[in-house]
C-alpha positions in Angstrom: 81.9 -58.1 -57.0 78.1 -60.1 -56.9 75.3 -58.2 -58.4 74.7 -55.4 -55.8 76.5 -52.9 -54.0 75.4 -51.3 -51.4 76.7 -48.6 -48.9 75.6 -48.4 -44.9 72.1 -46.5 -44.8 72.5 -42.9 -43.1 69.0 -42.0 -42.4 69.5 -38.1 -43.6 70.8 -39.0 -46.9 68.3 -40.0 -50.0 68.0 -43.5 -51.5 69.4 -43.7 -55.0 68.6 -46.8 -56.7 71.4 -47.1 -59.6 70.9 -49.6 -62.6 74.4 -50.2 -64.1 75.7 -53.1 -65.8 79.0 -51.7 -66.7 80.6 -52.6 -63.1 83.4 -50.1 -63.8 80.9 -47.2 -64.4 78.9 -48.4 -61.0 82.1 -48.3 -59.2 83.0 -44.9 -60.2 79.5 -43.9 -59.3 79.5 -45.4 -55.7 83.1 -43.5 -54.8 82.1 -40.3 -56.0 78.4 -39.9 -54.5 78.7 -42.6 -51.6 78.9 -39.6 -48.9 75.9 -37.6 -49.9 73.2 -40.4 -50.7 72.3 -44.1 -49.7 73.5 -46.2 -53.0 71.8 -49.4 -53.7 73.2 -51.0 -56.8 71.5 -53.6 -59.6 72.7 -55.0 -62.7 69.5 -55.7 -64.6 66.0 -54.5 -65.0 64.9 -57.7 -63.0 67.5 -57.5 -60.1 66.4 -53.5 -59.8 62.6 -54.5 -59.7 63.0 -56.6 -56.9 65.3 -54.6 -55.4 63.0 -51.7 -55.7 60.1 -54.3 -54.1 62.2 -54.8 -51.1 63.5 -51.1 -50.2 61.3 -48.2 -49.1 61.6 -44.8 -49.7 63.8 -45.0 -52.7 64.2 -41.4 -54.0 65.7 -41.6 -57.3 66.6 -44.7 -59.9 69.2 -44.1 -62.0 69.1 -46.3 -65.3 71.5 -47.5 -67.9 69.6 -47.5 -71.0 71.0 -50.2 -72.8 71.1 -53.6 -70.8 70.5 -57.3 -71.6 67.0 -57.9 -71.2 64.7 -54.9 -69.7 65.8 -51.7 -71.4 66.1 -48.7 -69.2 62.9 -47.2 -70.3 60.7 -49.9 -70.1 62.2 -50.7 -66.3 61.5 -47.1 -65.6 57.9 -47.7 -67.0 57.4 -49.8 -64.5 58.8 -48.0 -61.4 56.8 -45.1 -62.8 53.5 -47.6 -62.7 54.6 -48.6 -59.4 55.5 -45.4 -57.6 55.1 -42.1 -59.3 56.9 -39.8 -56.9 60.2 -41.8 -57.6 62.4 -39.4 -59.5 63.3 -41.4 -63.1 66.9 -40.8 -64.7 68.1 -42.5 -67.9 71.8 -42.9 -68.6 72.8 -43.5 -71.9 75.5 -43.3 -74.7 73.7 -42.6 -77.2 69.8 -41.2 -77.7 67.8 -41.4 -80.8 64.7 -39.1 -81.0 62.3 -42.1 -81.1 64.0 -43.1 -77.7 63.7 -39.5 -76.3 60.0 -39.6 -77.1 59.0 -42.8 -76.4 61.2 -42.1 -72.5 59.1 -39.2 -72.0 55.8 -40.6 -72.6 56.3 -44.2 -71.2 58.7 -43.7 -68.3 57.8 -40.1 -67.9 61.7 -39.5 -67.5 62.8 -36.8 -65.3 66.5 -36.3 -67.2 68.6 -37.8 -69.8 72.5 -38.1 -69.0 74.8 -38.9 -71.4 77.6 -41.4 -71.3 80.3 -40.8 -70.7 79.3 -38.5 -67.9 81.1 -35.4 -66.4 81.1 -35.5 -62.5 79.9 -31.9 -62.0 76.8 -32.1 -64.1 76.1 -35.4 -62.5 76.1 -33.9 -58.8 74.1 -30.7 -60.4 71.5 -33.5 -61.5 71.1 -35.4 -58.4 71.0 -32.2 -56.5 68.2 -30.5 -58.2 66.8 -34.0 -58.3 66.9 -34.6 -54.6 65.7 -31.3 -54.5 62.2 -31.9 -56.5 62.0 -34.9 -55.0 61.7 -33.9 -51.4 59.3 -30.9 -52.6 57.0 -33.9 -54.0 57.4 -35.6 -50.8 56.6 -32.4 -48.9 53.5 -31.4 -51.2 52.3 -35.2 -50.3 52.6 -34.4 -47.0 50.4 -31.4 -47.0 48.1 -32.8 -49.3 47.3 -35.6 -46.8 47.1 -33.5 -44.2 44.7 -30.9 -45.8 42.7 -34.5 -47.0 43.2 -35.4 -43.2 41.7 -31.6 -41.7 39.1 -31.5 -44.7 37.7 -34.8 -43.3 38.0 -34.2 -39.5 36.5 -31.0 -40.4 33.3 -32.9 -42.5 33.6 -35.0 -39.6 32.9 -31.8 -37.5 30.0 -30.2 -39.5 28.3 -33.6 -39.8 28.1 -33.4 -35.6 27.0 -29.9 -35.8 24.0 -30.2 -37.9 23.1 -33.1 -36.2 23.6 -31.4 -32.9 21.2 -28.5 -34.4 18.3 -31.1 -35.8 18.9 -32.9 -32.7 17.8 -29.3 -30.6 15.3 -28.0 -33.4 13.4 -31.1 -32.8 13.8 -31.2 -29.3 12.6 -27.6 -29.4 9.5 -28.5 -31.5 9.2 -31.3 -29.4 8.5 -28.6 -26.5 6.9 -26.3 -28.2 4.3 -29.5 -29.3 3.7 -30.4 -25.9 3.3 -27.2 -24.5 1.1 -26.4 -27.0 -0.9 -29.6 -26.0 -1.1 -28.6 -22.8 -2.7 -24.9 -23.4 -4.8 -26.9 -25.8 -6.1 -29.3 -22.8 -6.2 -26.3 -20.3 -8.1 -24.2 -22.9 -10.4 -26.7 -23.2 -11.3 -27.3 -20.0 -11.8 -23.4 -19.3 -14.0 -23.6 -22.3 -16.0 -26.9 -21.5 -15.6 -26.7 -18.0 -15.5 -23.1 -15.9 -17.4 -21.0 -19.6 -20.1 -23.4 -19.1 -20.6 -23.1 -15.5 -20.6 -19.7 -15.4 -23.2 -19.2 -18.4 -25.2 -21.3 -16.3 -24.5 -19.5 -13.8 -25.5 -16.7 -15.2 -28.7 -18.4 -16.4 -29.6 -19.4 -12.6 -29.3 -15.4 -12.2 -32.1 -14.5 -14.7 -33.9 -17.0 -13.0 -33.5 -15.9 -9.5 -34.5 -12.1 -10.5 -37.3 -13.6 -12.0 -38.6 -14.8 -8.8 -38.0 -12.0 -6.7 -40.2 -9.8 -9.2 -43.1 -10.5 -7.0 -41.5 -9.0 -4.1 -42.5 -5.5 -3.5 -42.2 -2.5 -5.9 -39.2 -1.1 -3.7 -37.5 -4.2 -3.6 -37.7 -5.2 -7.3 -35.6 -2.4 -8.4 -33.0 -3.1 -6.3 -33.5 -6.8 -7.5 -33.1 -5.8 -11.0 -30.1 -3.6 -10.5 -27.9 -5.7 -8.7 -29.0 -8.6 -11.1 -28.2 -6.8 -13.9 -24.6 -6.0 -12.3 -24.3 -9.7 -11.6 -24.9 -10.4 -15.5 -22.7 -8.2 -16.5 -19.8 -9.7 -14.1 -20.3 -12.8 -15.0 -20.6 -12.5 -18.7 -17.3 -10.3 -18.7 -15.7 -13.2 -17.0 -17.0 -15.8 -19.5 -15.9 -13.0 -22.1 -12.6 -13.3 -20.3 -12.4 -17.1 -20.3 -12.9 -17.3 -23.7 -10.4 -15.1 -24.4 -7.7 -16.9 -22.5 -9.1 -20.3 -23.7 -8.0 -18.6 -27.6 -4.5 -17.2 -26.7 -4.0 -20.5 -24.6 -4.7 -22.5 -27.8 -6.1 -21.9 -30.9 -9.0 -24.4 -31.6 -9.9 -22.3 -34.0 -7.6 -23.6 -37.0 -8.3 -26.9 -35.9 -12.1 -25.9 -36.3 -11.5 -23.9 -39.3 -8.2 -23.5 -40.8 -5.3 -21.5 -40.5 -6.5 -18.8 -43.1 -9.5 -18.1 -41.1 -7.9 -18.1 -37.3 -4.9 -15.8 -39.3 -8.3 -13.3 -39.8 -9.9 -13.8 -36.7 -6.3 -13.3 -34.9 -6.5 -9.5 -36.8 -9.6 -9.0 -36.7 -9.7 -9.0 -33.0 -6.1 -7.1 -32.8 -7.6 -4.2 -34.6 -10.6 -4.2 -32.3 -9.0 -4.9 -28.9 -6.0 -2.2 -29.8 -8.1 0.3 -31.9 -4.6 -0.3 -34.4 -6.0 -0.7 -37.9 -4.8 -3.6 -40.1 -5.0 -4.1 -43.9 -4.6 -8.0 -44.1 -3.8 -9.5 -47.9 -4.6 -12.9 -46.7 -3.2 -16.2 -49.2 -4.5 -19.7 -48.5 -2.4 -21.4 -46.3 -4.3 -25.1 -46.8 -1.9 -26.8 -48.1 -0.2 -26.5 -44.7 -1.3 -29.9 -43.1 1.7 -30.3 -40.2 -0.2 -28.8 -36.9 3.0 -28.0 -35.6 3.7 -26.1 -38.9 -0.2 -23.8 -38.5 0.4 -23.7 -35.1 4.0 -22.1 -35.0 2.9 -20.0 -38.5 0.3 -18.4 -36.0 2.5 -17.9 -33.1 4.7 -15.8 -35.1 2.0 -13.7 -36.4 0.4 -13.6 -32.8 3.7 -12.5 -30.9 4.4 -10.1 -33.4 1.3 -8.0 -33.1 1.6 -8.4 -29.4 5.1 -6.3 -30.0 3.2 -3.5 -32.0 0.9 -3.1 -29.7 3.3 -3.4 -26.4 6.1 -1.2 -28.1 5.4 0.4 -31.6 2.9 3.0 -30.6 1.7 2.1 -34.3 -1.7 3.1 -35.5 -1.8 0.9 -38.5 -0.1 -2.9 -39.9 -0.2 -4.0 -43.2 0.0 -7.8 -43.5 0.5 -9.8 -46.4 1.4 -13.7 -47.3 3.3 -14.5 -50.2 3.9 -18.4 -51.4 6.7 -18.8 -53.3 8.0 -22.1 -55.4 9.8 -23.1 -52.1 9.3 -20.2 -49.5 6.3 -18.6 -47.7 6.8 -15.0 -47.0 5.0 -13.3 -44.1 5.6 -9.2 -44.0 4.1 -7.2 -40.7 4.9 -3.6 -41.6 3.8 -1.1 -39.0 4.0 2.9 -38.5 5.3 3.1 -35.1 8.5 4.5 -33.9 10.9 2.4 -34.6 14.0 0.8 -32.8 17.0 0.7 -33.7 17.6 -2.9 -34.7 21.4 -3.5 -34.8 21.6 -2.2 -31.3 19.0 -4.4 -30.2 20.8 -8.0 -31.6 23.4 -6.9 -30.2 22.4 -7.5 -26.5 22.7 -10.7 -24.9 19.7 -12.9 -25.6 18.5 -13.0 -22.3 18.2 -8.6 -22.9 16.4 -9.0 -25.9 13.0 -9.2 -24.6 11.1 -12.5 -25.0 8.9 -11.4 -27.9 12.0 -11.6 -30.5 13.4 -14.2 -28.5 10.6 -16.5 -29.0 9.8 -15.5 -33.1 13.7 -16.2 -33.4 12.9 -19.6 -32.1 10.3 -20.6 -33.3 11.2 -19.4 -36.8 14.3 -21.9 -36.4 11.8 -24.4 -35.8 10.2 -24.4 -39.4 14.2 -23.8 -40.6 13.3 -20.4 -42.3 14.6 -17.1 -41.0 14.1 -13.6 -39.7 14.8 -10.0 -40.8 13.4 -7.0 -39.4 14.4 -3.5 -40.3 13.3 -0.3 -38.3 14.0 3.4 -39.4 13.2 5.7 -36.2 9.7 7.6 -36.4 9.0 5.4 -40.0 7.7 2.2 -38.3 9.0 -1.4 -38.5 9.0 -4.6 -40.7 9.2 -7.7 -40.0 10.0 -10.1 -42.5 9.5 -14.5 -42.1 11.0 -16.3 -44.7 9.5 -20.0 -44.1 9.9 -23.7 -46.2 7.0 -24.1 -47.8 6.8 -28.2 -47.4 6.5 -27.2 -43.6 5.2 -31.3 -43.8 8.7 -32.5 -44.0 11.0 -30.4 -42.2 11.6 -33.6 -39.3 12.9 -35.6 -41.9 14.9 -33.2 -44.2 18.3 -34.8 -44.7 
């Protein structure tokens, strides 16, 4: 008989990789188990190391503990070093404690048999052994595969939020160049049509002016419809200017933030006879115009809401700065809504004016909450990054 044995490979059964250099004892091995597993056979440490190199998928080694050369434990100390989910088994005729301890912690032994070994306990071995060995196999398995999901699904997120920075810019993108175009139509109605209709008006003055000389019955009807003709014409310039604001507000980029944020209430109180307690906080630090502009938008359309659908007679408004937030609070005394029902509906039935805060509130990466009790009013609450400078290049 030559070094190894080996019996034809069933692809169901377990590879068992027995060390034996007692041929007798291999033989005996070989008939009794050669039906239930794949047997490959060595007579030395060496031959089983490069035996073990050359196979795949070897379940178990079996190994005689004494053998001429490479002792069972130390060969097992390798396949251990080499493959760790190979199940380990020393055979042996005799076992000193030393041996016992120094198997465990080298080899990291799964079982001791004894020599000469009974055939029932050997099959109750290698039963439970295949047994924890196809559970390893299986845990393997499913660990790869939870490593597989866990990195398709990083994978996954990673597209997502670059989907999401991809459409926040693009929305601040928008929102930037329609905001440049307001700005250049504001401008023009400001520069353009405001002046030309104060001269206008000036031209009128002028014109009355002259006809004073006409005669005494004439000149009141001069001065009257003159006078109607200044008043037109300075409630359209009063209009322009107006539209010019809501179309753009030059004034933060003429005086700040802080002071178009006042201005912005100021003038709601007075156009809407709503009262307003502001607790204004300098906002200067705020340096990125798309940051002041959207910070005033919000503000903006949410007073527009009051007034359109709170039936409120007063707003309190405060700013809060926080170590990495800035907190906006519009508190009103209206009615009232009832707010889940409302988020609820569809976007496209929510009404632009929550719509658009919603947006652009996404746009700065901060968030929303309003709550509404019925006939006690509503609060709006922004929740904003304070480094409004670097939001475009977070991450």
């Amino acid at each position: 008989m030559g070094s190894f044995l080996s019996v034809t490979h069933r692809d169901e059964q377990l590879k068992i990789l027995l060390v034996e250099n007692d041929l007798e004892s291999m033989e005996f091995f070989v008939r009794c188990f050669q039906e239930e597993y794949n047997i490959l056979c060595a007579t030395s440490g060496e031959e089983a190391l490069e035996r073990f190199q050359q196979e795949d998928d070897i379940a178990m080694v079996l190994s005689d503990q004494t053998m001429s050369g490479m002792t069972g434990v130390e060969l097992l100390t390798h396949i251990y070093q080499k493959n760790e989910a190979v199940i380990r088994i020393i055979i042996t005729g005799f076992l000193k404690t030393d041996d016992m301890i120094a198997a465990i912690n080298q080899g990291r032994i799964y079982q001791f048999i004894m020599k000469p070994w009974e055939l029932v306990q050997m099959r109750i071995v290698l039963a439970q052994a295949s047994a924890t060995w196809r559970l390893r196999r299986e845990n393997q398995h499913l660990h790869e595969q939870v490593i597989i999901q866990n990195a398709l699904l990083t994978q996954a997120n990673q597209r997502l939020y670059a989907s999401k920075e991809a459409l926040r810019n693009l929305s601040i993108s928008l929102f930037t160049a329609r905001e440049e175009e307001q700005r250049r139509i504001s401008m023009e109605l400001h520069d353009e049509l405001g002046q030309s209709l104060a001269a206008l008006k000036m031209q009128t003055r002028i014109m009355e002016n002259d006809f004073l000389a006409a005669a005494h019955q004439q000149q009141e009807k001069i001065k009257k419809w003159a006078a109607h003709l200044r008043e037109s014409i300075g409630q359209i310039i009063q209009d322009v200017r107006q539209l010019s604001t809501s179309l753009s507000p030059v004034i933060i980029e003429d005086l700040g933030l802080d002071a178009a944020l006042q201005q912005l209430v100021d003038n709601f109180s007075v156009a809407h006879g709503i009262s307003c307690s502001f607790y204004p906080v300098s906002l200067q630090d705020i340096t990125s115009t798309d940051g002041k502009r959207i910070v005033y938008r919000l503000v903006q359309e949410t007073l527009n809401n009051i007034c359109n659908h709170a039936q409120a007679s007063h707003v309190d408004f405060s700013i809060e700065i926080g170590q990495k937030n800035i907190f906006l609070t519009l508190a009103d005394n209206g009615k009232g809504f009832h707010v889940r029902k409302i988020l609820a509906r569809p976007q496209s039935q929510r009404g632009i004016g929550l719509t658009a805060m919603s947006e652009r509130v996404k746009m700065l990466g901060g968030k929303i909450e309003i709550q509404s009790i019925i006939n006690q009013g509503t609060t709006v609450f922004f929740t904003i990054p304070f480094d409004l400078n670097g939001q475009k290049n977070k991450k």
